[in-house]
C-alpha positions in Angstrom: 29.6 7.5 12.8 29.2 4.7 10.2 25.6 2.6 10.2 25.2 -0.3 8.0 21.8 -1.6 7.5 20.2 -4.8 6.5 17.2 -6.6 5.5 17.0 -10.1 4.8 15.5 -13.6 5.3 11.7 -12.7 4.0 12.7 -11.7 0.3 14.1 -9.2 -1.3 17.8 -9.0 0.5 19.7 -5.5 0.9 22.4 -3.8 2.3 22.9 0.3 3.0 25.5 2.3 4.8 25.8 5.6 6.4 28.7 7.1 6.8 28.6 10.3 9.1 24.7 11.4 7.9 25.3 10.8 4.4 23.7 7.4 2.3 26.7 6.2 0.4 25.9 3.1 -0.7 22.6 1.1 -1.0 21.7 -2.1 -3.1 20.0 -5.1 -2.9 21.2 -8.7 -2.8 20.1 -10.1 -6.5 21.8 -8.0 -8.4 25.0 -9.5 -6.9 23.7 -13.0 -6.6 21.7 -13.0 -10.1 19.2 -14.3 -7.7 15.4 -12.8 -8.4 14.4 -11.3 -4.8 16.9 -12.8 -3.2 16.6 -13.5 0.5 19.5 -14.5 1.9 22.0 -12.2 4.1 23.5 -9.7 2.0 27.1 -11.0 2.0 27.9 -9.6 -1.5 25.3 -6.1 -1.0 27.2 -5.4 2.1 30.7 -6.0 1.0 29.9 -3.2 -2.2 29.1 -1.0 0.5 31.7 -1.4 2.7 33.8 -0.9 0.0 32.1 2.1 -1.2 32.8 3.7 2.2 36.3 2.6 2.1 34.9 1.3 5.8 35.9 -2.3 7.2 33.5 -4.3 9.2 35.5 -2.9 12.5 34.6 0.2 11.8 30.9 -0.1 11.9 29.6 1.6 14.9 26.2 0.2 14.1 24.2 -2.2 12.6 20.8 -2.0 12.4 18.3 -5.2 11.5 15.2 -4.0 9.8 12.8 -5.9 12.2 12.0 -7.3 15.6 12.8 -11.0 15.1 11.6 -12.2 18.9 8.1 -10.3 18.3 8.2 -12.2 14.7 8.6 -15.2 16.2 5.9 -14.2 19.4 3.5 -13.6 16.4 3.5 -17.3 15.2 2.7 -18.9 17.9 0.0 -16.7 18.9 -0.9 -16.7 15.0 -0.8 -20.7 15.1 -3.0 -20.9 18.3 -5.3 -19.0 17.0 -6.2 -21.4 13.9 -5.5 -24.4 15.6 -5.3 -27.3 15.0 -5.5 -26.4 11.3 -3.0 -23.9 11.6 -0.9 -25.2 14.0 1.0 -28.1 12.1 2.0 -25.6 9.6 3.1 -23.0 11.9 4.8 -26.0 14.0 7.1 -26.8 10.4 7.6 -23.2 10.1 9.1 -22.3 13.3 12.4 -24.0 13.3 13.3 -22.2 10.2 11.9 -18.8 11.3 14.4 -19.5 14.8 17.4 -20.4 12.8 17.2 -17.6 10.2 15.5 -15.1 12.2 15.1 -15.1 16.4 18.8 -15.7 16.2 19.3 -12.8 13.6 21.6 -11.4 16.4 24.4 -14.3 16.5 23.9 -14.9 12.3 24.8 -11.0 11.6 27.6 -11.2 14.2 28.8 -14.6 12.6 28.7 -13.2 8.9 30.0 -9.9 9.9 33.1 -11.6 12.0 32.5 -11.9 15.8 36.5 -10.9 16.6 35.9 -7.6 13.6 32.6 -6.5 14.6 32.3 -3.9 17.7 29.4 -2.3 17.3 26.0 -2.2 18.4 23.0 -4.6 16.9 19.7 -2.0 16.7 16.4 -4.1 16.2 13.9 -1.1 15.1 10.5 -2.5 14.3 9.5 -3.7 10.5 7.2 -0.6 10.0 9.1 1.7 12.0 11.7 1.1 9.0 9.4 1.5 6.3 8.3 4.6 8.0 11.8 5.7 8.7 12.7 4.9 4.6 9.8 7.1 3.6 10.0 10.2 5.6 14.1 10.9 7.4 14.9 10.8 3.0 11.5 13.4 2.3 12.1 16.9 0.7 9.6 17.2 4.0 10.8 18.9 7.4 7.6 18.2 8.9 5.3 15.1 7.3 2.4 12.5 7.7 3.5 9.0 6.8 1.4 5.8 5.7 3.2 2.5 5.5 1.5 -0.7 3.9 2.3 -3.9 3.1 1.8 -7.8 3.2 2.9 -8.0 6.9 5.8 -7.3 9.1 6.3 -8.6 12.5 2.7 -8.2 12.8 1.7 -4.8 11.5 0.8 -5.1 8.0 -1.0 -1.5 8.3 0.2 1.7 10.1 0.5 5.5 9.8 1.9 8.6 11.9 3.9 11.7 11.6 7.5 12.5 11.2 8.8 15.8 12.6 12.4 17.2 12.0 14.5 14.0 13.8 11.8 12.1 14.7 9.1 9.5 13.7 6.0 8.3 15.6 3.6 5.4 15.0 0.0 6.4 15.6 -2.0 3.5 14.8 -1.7 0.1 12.9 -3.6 -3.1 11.2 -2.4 -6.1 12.1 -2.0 -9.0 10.5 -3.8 -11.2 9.4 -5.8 -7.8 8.4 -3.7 -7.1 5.4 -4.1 -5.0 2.4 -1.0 -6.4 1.0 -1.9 -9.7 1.1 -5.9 -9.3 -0.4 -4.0 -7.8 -3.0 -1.5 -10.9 -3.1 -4.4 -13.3 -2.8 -5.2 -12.1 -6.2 -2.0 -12.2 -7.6 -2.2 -15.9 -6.7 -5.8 -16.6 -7.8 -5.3 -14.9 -11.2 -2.2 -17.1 -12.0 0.8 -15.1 -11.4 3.5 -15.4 -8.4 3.4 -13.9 -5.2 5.8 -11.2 -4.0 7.0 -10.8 -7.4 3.5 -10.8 -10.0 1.8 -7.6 -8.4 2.9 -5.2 -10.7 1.6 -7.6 -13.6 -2.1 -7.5 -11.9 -1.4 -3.4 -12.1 -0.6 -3.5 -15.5 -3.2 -5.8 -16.2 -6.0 -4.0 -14.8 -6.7 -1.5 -17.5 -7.9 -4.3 -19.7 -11.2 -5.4 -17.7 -14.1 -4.2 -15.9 -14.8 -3.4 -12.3 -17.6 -5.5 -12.6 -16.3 -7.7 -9.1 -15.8 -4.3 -7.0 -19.1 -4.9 -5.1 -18.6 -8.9 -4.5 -14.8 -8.0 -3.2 -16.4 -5.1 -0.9 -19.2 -7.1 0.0 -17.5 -10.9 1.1 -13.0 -10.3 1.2 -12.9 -6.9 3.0 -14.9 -5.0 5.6 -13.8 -1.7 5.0 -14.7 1.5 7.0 -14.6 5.3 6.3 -11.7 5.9 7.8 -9.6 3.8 6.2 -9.7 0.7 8.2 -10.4 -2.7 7.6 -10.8 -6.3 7.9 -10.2 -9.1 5.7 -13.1 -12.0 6.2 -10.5 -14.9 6.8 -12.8 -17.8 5.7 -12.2 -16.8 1.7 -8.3 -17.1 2.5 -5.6 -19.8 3.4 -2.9 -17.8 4.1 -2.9 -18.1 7.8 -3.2 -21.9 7.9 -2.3 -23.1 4.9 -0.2 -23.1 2.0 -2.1 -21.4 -0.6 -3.3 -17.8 -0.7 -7.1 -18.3 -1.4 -9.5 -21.8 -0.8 -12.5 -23.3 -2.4 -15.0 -21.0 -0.7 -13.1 -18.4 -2.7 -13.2 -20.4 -5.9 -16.8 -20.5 -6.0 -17.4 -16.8 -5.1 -15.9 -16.1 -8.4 -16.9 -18.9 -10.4 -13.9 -21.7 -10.9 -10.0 -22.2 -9.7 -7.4 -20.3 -9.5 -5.4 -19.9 -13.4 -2.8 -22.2 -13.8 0.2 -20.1 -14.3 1.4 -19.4 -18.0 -2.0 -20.6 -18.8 -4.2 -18.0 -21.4 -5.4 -15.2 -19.7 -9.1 -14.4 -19.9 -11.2 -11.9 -19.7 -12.2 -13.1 -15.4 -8.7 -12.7 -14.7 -8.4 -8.7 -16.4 -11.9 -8.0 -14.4 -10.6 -8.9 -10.9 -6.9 -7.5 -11.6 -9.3 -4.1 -12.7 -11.6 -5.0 -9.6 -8.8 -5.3 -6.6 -6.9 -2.5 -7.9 -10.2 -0.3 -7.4 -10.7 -1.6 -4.2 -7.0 -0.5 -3.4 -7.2 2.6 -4.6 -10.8 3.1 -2.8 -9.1 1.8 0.8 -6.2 4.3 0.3 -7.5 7.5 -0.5 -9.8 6.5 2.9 -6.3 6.0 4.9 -5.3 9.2 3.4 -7.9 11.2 4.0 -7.9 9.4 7.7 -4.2 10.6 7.9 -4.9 13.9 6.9 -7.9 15.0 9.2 -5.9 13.1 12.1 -2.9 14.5 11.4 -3.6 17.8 9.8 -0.5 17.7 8.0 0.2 19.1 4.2 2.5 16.6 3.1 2.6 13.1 3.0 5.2 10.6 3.2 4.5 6.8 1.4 6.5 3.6 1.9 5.9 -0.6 1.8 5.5 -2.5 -1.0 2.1 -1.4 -1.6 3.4 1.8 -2.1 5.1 0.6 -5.3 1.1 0.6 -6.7 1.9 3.7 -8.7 -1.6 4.0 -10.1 -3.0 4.4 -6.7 0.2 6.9 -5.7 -1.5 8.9 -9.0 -5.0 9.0 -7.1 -3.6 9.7 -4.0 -1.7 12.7 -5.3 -4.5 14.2 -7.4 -7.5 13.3 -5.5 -6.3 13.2 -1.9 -6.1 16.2 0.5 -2.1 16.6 0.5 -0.7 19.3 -1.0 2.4 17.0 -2.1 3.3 13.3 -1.3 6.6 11.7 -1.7 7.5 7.8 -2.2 10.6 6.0 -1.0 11.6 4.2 -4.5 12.8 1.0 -2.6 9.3 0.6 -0.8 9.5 -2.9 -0.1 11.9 -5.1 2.4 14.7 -3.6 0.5 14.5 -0.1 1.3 14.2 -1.0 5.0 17.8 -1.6 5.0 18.5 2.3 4.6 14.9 3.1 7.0 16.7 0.4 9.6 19.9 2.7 9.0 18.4 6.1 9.6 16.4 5.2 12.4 19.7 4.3 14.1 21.1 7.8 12.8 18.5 9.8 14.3 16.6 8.1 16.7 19.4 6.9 18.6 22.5 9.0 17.8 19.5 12.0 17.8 21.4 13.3 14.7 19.9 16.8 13.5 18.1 16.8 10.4 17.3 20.9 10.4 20.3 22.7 8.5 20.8 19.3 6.4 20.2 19.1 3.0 18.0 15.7 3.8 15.7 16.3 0.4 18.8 15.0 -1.7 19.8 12.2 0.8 18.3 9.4 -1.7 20.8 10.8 -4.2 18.1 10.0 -6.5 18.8 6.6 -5.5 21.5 6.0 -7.8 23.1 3.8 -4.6 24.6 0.9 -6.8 27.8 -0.3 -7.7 29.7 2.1 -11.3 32.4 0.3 -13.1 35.5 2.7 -14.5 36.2 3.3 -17.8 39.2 1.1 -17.5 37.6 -1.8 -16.2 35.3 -2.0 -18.9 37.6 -1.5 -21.9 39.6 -4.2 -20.4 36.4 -6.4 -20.3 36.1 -6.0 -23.6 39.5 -6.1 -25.3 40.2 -9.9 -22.9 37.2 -11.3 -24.4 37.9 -9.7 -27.9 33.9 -8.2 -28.0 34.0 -5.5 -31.2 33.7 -1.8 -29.5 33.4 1.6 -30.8 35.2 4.1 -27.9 33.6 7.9 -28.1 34.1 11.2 -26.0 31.9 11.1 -23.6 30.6 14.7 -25.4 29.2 12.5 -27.9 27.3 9.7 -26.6 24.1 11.2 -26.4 23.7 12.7 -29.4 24.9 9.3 -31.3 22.9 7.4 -29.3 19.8 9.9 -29.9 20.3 9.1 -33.5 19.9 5.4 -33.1 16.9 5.9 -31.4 15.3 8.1 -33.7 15.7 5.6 -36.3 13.6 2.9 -33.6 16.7 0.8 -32.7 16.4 -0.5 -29.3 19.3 0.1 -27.1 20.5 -1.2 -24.0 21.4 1.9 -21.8 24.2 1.4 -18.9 25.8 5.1 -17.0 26.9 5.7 -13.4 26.1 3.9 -10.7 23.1 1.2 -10.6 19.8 2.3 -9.4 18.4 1.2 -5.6 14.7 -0.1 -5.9 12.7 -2.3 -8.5 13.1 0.5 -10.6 15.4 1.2 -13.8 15.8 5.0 -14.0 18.7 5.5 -16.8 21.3 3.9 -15.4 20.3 0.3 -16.6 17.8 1.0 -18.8 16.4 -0.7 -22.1 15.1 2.7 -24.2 13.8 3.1 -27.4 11.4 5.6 -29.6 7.6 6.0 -27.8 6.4 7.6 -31.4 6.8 4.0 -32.6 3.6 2.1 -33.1 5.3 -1.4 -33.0 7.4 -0.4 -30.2 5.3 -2.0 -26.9 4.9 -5.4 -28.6 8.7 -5.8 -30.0 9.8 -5.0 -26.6 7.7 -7.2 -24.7 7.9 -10.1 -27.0 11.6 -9.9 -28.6 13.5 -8.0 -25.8 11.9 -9.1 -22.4 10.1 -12.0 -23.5 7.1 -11.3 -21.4 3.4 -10.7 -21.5 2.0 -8.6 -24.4 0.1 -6.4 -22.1 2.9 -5.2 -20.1 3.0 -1.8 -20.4 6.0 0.4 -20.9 7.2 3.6 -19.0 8.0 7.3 -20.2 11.4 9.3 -19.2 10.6 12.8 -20.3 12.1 15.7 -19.6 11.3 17.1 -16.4 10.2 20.7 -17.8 8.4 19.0 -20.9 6.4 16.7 -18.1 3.1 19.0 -18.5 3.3 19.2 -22.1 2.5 15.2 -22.5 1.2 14.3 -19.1 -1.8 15.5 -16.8 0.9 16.2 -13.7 2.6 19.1 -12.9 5.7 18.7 -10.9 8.9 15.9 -9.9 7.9 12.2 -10.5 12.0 11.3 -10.6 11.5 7.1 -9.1 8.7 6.3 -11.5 6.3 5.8 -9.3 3.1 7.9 -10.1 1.0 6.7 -13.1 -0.9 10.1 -14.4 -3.0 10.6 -17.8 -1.5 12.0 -20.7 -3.0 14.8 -22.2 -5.9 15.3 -24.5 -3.8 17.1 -27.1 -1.9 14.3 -28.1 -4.4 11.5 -27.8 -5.4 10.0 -30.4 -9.5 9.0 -30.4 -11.3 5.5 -31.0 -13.4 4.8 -33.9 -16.8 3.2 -33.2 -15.2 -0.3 -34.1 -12.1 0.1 -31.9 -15.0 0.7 -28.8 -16.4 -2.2 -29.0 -13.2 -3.8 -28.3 -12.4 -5.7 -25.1 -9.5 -7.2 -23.1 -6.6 -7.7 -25.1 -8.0 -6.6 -28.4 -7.4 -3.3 -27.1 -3.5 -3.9 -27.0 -2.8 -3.0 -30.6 -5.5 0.3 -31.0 -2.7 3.4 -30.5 -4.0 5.5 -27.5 -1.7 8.6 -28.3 1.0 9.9 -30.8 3.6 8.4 -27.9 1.8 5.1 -28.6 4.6 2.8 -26.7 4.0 4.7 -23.5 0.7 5.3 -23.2 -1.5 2.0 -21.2 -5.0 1.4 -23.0 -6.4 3.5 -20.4 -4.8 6.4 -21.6 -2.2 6.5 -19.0 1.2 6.5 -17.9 3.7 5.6 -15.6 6.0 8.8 -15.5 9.3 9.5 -14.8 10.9 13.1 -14.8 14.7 13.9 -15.6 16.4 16.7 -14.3 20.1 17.1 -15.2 21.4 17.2 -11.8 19.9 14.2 -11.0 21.6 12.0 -13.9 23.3 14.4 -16.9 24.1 11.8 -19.4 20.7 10.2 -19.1 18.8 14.2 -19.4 21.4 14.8 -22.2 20.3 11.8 -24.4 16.5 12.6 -24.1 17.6 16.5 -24.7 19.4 15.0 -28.0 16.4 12.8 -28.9 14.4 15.9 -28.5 16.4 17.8 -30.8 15.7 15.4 -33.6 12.5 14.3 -32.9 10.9 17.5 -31.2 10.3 15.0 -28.2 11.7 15.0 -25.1 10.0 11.7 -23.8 11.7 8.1 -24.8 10.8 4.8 -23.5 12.5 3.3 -20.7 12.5 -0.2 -19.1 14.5 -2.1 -17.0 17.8 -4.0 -18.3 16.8 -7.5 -18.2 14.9 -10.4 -19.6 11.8 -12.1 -17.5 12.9 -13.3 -14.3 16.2 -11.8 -13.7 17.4 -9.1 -11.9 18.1 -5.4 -13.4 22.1 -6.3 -14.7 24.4 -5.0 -12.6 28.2 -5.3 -14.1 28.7 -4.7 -17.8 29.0 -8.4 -17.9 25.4 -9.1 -17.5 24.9 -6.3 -20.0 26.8 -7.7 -22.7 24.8 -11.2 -21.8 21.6 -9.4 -22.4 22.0 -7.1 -24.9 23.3 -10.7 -26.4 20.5 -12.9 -25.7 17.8 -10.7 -26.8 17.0 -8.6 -30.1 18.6 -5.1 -28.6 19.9 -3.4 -31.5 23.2 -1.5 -29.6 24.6 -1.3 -26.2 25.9 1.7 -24.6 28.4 1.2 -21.6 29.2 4.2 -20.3 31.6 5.9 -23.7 31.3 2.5 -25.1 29.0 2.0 -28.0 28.3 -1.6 -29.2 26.4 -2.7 -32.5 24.8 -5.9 -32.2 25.8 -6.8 -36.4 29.1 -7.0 -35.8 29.1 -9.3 -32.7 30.3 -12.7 -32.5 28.1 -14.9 -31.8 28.0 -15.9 -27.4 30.3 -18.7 -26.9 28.9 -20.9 -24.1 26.0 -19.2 -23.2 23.4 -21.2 -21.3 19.1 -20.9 -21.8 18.4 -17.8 -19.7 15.2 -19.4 -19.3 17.0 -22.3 -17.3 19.2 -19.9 -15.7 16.1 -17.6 -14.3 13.2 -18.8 -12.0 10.5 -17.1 -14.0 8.1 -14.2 -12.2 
């Protein structure tokens, strides 16, 4: 039985296949395209995994969509009547693009796919039905609540319910234009950054400021009970009518405009990112402890692109009443191309999931395309780049040595990782004892904001040596504290500091991985997961007597994590990475050439 899946159209394009029960294949759209959040039909996603399943299109039994398009388009009309008339003349515009690209999703997959080579079956599982699916079928869970949330799907931006053995179930939902997701988006907006791609920068952010807006957010955006629900008080927001997020009435509740993008950031903007992640976390540890009593289940299961708030996974995990939660690492619209997938597997095939091993199904979600050794020799020899070949015995313990010495290297093993996440197989890594580290990165590698925090990969036995948390964080999704014995304490001077001024006072003796707030953003590495990627940190450890390095994605601002050792080598060129490491292929930057018709990455990328 062979089930591809897609999502696409919204943002954030993908493709996944199954092929008798087992994920083989799963990535999204940009990396292909070199198109940030790409939203176009997964031509080039869905031809990798065809061709990862040595499957052609004819042999597809299934393809599953990842939403409802009729409801979708249902939903805006209602939506427009609603707000009328100030709604309706942008609804109006909208609908003819939302019928050609989506209420006829049906005849566009069938025309891309091939009408005369496609046989299957199209399956049109709900948006939050996918989500849910993502989250819990790949779950080390038999038996598992689940909590999906997100900016909006059909309808639902909100919902939650249980998963048992081959089976999931919706219990209740918030629907739009309720919507955690987008209160949270609204601020993205308001505070200067881009929607559906600056979130994680209002995350990182937040440390900096003071709640001191908490109350006003509580009190005028968002009516939010005990139990977890809510309701957004529309007349702050244009998003339902209009074209902006937010309006003047929500200008003057905090005081002046929206910041212009790429503008200064002040100390306003680090209070409400610090003020509307509180509020977050607050709402979800209400859902979850909603979920919980309603449920009474032990585990729980998370998914949507709020999920991909990893400070409010942390509080969720150590304040919440679950014994143990698990995250799908591709929470948003791309991971709903595998959830779209499995639904089909075991909803309609009613495929067994008892006597499976389902807990590894994600294959850590290393999903994406691997390039052989000879392809990549061959890459380099044709365009005559200098290369040093090695055993492959020996590449982490040379590449440990570079580290130790606080070169930056750009890291590139095994197959590509499925998610937003870089997990150490196109990573950018370097030494967390290094003080200079955060800043050389940010400014010189990924030319991006100074206050962007960086994340740890640590050993996954060492994990409760640095870190207050205890067991697997393998997608990088939990932030947790790091522990008191290797902080490093304030002076009276450094208190007094606020905002930004706090970027450059060390918080630890791992100073490039630990956020001003004396936390981190943790991922654990086991050996069976990825060996070359637990070797080099084992290395680095050997030297160092740490097993934690830095890791960050493989890319500059505004493009997608690199996918071929072609966009490697344009990276590693473009920036100040000391060495690249292709698989057995070690590459110093001081005896490059210089890049031969290279254009302005900042031309070539739409920047987040």
């Amino acid at each position: 039985m062979n089930i591809l899946g897609i999502s696409c159209f919204y943002h954030d394009s993908a493709a996944a296949i199954l092929k008798n029960g087992e994920v083989v294949a799963a990535a999204q759209e940009e990396r292909f395209t070199r198109k940030r959040h790409d939203a176009n039909f997964p031509l080039r996603s869905i031809e990798y995994c065809l061709q990862t399943a040595n499957l052609k299109v004819s042999d597809l039994d299934y393809v599953a969509f990842y939403d409802k398009p009729f409801l979708k388009f249902e939903r805006i009309i209602e939506s427009a009547l609603s707000v009328a008339p100030k709604g309706l003349p942008t609804f109006m515009k909208a609908i003819p693009i939302w019928m050609s690209q989506k209420l006829f999703a049906g005849e566009e997959i069938k025309k891309q796919l091939g009408k005369k080579e496609f046989k299957g079956k199209l399956i049109f599982p709900e948006h939050h039905e996918s989500h849910a699916a993502s989250a819990f079928f790949p779950s080390p869970f038999l038996d598992a609540a689940f909590l999906t949330v997100d900016g909006v799907g059909e309808w639902t931006t909100t919902s939650y319910g249980v998963g048992r053995d081959n089976r999931i179930e919706i219990l209740s939902d918030i629907k739009f234009p309720h919507s955690l997701g987008l209160l949270y988006s609204a601020i993205t907006y308001y505070t200067g950054f881009k929607v559906n791609s600056g979130e994680y920068k209002v995350m990182g952010l937040a440390p900096y400021g003071e709640p001191k807006y908490v109350n006003l957010i509580l009190d005028n955006l968002i009516d939010l009970k005990e139990d977890g629900s809510y309701k957004i008080n529309l007349e702050y927001f244009d998003y339902v009518g209009g074209d902006r997020m937010t309006n003047k009435k929500f200008d003057k509740l905090f005081g002046a405009p929206p910041r212009k993008p790429e503008s200064k950031l002040s100390q306003r903007e680090m209070d409400l990112a610090r003020s509307v992640q509180e509020v977050i976390e607050i709402a979800l540890l209400k859902m979850a402890n909603h979920v919980h009593k309603t449920t009474g289940m032990r585990h729980l299961c998370l998914s949507g692109g709020v999920a991909l708030n990893c400070v409010a996974n942390g509080k969720i995990l150590r304040e919440g009443p679950f014994d143990d939660i698990w995250i799908q690492p591709a929470s948003g619209d791309a991971g709903s191309a595998l959830g779209a997938a499995l639904i089909t597997h075991f909803h309609v095939n009613n495929a067994p999931r008892k006597g499976t091993n389902f807990a590894k199904m994600q294959k850590a979600s290393y999903l994406g395309p691997e390039y052989s050794e000879e392809y990549i020799e061959n890459y380099f020899k044709t365009n005559n780049i200098p290369y040093e070949k090695v055993p492959r015995s020996n590449v982490a313990e040379r590449t440990a040595k570079v580290l130790a010495d606080e070169k930056i290297v750009g890291w590139f093993q095994g197959r590509m990782e499925f998610g937003p996440r870089a997990l150490g197989a196109r990573s950018i890594i370097g030494d967390p004892r290094s003080k200079n580290m955060q800043s050389i990165m940010n400014l010189k590698i990924k030319f991006r904001e100074s206050f962007r925090p960086f994340a740890p990969s640590v050993l996954r036995e060492d994990v409760s040596k640095y870190f207050e948390h205890e067991g697997d964080s393998p997608y990088m999704l939990i932030v947790a504290p790091v522990k008191d014995s290797i902080r490093i304490k304030m002076n009276s001077e450094q208190e007094k500091l606020f905002g930004i001024e706090k970027l450059n006072v060390p918080r630890s003796t791992l100073p490039s991985i630990t956020h001003v707030d004396y936390s981190a953003r943790i991922q654990t590495v086991s050996r069976e997961d990825h060996a070359m990627y637990y070797d080099l940190i084992s290395e680095f450890k050997k030297i160092t007597d740490v097993g934690v390095v830095v890791n960050t994605s493989f890319n500059v601002r505004g493009e997608p994590i690199v996918c071929t050792p072609e966009d490697a080598y344009r990276c590693f060129m473009r920036t100040n990475i000391d060495f690249l490491v292709v698989e057995n292929f070690i590459l110093d930057k001081t005896k490059q050439p210089e890049l031969k018709n290279d254009t302005d990455w900042k031309n070539e990328f739409e920047l987040d």
